[in-house]
N, C-alpha and C positions, 0 to 999 in steps of 0.2 A: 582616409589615410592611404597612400600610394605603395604599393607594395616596396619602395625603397626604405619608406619608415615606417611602415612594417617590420621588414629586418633590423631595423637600426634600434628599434624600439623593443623588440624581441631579445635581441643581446645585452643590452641594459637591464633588461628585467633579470635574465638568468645572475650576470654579472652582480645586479641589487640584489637578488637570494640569497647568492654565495657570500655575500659580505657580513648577509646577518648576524645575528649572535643570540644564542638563546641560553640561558645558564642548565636550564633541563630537559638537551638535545643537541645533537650532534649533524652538522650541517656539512654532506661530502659529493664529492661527483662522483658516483658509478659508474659512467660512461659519457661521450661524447654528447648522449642525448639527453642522460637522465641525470636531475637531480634528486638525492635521498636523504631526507631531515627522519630523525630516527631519536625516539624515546622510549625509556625499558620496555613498556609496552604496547606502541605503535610505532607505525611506518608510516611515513609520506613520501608519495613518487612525484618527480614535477617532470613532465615527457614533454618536450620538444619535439613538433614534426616539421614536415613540410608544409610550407604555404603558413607558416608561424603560426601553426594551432598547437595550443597546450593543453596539457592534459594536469589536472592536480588530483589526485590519490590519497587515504586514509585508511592505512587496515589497521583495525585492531589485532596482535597480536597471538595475544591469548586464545582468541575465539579466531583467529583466520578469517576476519569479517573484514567488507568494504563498511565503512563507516562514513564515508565522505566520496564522491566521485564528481566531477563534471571536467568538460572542454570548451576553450573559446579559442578563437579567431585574437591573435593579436590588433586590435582596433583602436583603444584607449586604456593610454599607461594607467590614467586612474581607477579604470575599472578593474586591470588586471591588478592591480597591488591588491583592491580591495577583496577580492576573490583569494588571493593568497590569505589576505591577515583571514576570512573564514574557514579557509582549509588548520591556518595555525592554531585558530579558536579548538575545533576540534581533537587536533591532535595533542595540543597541551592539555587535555582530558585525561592522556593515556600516560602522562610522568607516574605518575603513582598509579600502584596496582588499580585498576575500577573495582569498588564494592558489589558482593556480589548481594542482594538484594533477597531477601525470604519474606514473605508472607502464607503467617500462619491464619486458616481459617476452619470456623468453627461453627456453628446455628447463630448463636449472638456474638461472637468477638469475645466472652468473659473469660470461657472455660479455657482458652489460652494466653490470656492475658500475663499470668504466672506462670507460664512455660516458656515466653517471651519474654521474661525478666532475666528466669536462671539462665535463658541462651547468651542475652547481653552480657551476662557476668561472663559466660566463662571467653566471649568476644571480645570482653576489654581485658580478661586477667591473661590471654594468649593473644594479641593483637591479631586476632583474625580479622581477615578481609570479608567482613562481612555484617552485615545490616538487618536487621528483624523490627517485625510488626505484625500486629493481628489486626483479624478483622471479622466482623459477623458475614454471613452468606451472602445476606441482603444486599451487600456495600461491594461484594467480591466484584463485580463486572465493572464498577467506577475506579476500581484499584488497580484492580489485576495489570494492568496493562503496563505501569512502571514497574514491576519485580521481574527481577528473574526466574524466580523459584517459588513456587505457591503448595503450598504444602497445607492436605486438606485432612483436619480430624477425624477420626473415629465418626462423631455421629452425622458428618458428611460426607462421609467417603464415597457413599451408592451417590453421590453427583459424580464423579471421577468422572463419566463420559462426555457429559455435557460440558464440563469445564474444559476438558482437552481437546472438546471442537471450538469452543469459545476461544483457547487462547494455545492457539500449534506452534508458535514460537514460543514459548515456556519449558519450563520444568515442570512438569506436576506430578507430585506424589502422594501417596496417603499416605499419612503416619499409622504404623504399626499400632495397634492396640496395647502392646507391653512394651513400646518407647512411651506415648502418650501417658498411659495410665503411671508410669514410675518417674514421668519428668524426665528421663533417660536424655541429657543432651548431649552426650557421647554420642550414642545411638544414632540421636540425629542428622547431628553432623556427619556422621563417616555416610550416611545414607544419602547424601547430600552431594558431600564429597564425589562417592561412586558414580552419582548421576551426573553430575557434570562432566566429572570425563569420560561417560559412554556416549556422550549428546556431541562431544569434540570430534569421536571418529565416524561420526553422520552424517554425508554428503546426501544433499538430495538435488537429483535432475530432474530438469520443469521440462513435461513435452508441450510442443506447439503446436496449435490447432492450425489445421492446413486443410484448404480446398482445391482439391485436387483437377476440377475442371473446369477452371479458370482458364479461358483460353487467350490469353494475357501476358508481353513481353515487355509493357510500360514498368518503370521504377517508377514507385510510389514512395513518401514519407508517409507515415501516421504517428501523430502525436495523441499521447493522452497526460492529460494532468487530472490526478486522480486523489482521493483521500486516502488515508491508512493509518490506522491508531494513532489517530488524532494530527497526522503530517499529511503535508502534501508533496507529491512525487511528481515528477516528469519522466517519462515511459516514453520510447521510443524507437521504431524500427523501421527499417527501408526493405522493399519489396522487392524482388523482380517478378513478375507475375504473382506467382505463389509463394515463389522461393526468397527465403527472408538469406539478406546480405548484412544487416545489421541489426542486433536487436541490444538495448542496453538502457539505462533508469542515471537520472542525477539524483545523487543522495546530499541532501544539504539540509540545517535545519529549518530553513525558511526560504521558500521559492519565489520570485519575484517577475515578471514579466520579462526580464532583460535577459534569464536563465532560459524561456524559451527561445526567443533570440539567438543566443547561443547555439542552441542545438541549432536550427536551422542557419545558420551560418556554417557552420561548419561539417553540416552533411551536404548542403549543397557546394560545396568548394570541392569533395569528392566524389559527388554525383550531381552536378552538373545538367544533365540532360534530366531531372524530374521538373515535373511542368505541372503534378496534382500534388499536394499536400492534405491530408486529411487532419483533422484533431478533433478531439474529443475534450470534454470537460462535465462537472456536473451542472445543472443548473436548468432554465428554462430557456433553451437557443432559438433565438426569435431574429433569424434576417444577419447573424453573426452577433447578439447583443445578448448577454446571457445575465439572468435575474435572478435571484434566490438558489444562487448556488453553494451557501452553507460551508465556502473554502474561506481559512483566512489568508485575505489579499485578494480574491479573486473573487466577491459580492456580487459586485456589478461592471461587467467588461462589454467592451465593446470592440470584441475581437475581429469582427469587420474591417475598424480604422484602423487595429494595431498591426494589424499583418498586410494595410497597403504599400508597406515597405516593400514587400516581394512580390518582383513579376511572374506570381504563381497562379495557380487556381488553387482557391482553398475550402476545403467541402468541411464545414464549421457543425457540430452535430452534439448532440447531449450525448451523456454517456454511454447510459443505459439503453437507447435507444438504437447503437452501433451494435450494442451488446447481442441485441436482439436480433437485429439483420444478422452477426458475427452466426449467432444459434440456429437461426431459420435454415441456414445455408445449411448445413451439418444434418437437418431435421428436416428437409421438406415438404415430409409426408404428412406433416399437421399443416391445418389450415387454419388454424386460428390460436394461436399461445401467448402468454403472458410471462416475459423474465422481472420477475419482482428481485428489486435490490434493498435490504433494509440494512441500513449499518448499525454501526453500537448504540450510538447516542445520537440520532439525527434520523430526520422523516425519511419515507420509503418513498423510490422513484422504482416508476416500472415501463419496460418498453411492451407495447403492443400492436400484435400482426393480426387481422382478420382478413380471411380470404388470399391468403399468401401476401398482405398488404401492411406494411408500418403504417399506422395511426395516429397523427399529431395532434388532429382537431386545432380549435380555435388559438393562435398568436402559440401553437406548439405546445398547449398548456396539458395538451392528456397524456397521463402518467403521473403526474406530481400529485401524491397520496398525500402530503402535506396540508391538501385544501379539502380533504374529508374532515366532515364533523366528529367530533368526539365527548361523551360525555363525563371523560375523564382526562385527568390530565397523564395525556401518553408519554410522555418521558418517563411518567413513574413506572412504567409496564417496560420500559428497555431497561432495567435494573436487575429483573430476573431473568431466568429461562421460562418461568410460567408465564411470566407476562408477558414477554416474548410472543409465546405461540396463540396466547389472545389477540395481540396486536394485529398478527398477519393471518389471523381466522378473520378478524373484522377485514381486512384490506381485500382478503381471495372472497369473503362471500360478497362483497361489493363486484368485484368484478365477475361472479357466477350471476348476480342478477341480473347486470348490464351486458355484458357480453360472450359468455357461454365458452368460455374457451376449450380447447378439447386438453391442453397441456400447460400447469404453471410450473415454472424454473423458480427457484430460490435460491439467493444468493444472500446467507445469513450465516457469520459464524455463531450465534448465539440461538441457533434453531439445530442442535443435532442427532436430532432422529425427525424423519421426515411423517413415522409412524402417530407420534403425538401430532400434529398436525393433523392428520387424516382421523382419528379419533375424533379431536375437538370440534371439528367440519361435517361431522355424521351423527353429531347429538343434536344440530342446527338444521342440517340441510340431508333429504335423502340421495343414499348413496350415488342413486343411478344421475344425477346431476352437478357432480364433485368431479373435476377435471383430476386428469393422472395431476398426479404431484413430483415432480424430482429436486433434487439440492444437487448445486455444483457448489466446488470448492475453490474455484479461480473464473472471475469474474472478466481481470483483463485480455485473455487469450481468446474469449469472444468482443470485447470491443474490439482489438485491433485487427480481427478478422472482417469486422463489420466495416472498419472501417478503409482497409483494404476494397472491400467490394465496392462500396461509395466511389472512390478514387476510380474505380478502374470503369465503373458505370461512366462515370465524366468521362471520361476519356473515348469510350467508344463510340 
């Protein structure tokens, strides 16, 4: 399409926005550039720039959360309307208050079963905003992740740590021993209550890992399309050497190849001069053709043909394995480490350096923990925190036998104390053969470091 109809196409759209009609929101111009669709409890921005790229927006409210974000390139009126009607999927979430979401948990699920009855009543006899369930322990890690508020009895309370590394966007609290024991749902509630609005005035700043002797003035993109409780993201930043000029994420509920696109559209219309493109993804990257990567949508790609659109260079790379060069860099002084990635519910990928050297082995297949034998069935062991740390006992003594590393990284919210670990590894194996052990807690800020150095490795 020609930058004429481009524009011509761009002022239709805005003018088709403005015409809409929603019976639960209110559709206005804020300004010359922005349009604002607005219901009791969200926002929607629709940004107009230059060179016809749009912006569409979704905050919740209440919580001061993006809920929805991405930008395209005006290119196809059908693709843009359909980008809208998803931003309005979204934000017609937020007409009515959103439910705020409890789960109670206990050893089995029983012992609050009846405490979860009297809460409903008094949530139906006060129209409170708000939703209750129980659950046994066992079942907590398959749940947890759609409540807001997990709220743990009496006789699991001494778990409180490990659940609040498992799940750091939550609420979590114990229930008092004299709410619990008297069914006290006053009690509850105002406890409840309190913690959500102390969690409102919680801003947190994410620092960026940066390599500081990069002796490097090339703008880079790196993309990563990543997993996160049970979605997939696109994660995105431009370089200048070291120095990040853009860093930002599309929040959608389902990502489709056309979303990356997007991005790269419309970062190179304001940069131009990048000529390396890096990306990341999970899976097994073989020649740009990625296999058992465990995303929905994204199985089997063949990111090779998908990205001949652009006269780029594109350094195509598993995830974990950027992860690791991202670490190495940061770490030099090891010469042989191991970043093990295990997610919730899904096998462990690990990236590996010996000798200051990433390790791919045959068609890029080493690292994928996936094709270790098992004499049980290991999903049952990502259900707990015990099972948990057998899992990736079994995963680090495989690689203590195989490759001796001096240092393994972990990247597991459901592993948090790095202490149980080193325990369960010194009942099997002795000490003086048991590589340091560390947990990081952000996984992405080493791939896109890693894959920062890829890009700029091309280039030089």
């Amino acid at each position: 399409m020609d930058e004429f109809l481009k524009d011509i196409n761009t002022l239709v759209y805005q003018k088709w926005i403005l015409s809409k009609h929603y019976d639960q929101c209110d559709i206005y111009q804020k300004n010359e550039e922005t349009i604002n669709i607005e219901t009791k409890y969200g926002i929607g921005h629709v940004t107009f720039y230059e060179m016809n790229i749009i912006e569409l927006e979704v905050i919740n409210k209440l919580e001061d959360k993006i809920v929805f974000f991405l930008h395209f390139q005006m290119n196809n009126m059908k693709h843009a309307v359909n980008l809208f009607e998803e931003m309005m999927q979204s934000l017609l979430t937020l007409v009515e208050k959103p439910k705020t979401k409890l789960l109670l948990c206990c050893s089995g699920g029983m012992t609050t079963s009846y405490f979860v009855t009297k809460i409903q009543e008094v949530i139906d006899v006060l129209e409170m905003d708000y939703e209750v369930s129980a659950t046994g322990y066992n079942n907590l890690i398959n749940l947890g992740e759609d409540y807001d508020v997990i709220l743990l009895a009496p006789q699991v309370s001494y778990m409180y740590t490990r659940v609040a590394e498992a799940f750091k966007n939550k609420i979590l609290l114990n229930i008092p021993a004299q709410i619990f024991a008297k069914y006290d749902v006053k009690g509850l509630l105002l406890l409840v209550d309190e913690a959500i609005n102390q969690k409102k005035t919680i801003k947190v700043e994410k620092q960026h890992k940066q390599l500081k002797s990069l002796n490097s003035y090339q703008t880079y993109l790196c993309i990563s399309l990543f997993r996160d409780s049970g979605r997939v993201h696109i994660a995105y930043r431009v370089y200048n050497g070291e120095i990040i000029l853009i860093s930002k994420e599309i929040i959608k509920p389902s990502i489709t190849i056309q979303d990356i696109y997007d991005v790269i559209d419309t970062v190179l219309i304001n940069f131009p001069a990048i000529k390396t493109i890096g990306f990341s993804a999970p899976g097994i990257m073989n020649d740009g053709y990625a296999t058992d990567a465990h995303v929905n949508g994204f199985y089997e790609m063949n990111y090779k043909d998908l990205f001949k659109r652009y006269d780029r260079e594109f350094i195509i790379f598993n995830d974990v394995n950027a992860a690791v060069i991202g670490y190495h860099a940061l770490h030099s002084h090891y010469e042989s480490l191991v970043l093990l990635f295990q997610p919730m519910k899904t096998c462990a990928g690990a990236g590996i350096m010996i000798n200051h050297q990433l390790i791919q082995g045959k068609n890029n297949v080493t690292g994928e923990m996936q094709f270790l034998s098992h004499n049980e069935d290991k999903f049952e062991l990502y259900t707990t925190f015990e099972g948990m740390v057998e899992e990736i006992k079994r995963l680090i003594s495989a690689m203590i036998c195989t490759i001796g590393p001096e240092l393994v990284v972990i990247f597991c919210t459901m592993l948090p104390h790095i202490e149980d670990l080193q325990i369960a590894l010194e009942k099997e194996i002795p000490k003086e053969y048991i590589p340091k052990l560390r947990k990081i807690d952000d996984i992405q800020e080493y791939i896109f470091l890693g894959l920062m150095i890829l890009c700029n490795e091309e280039t030089v």
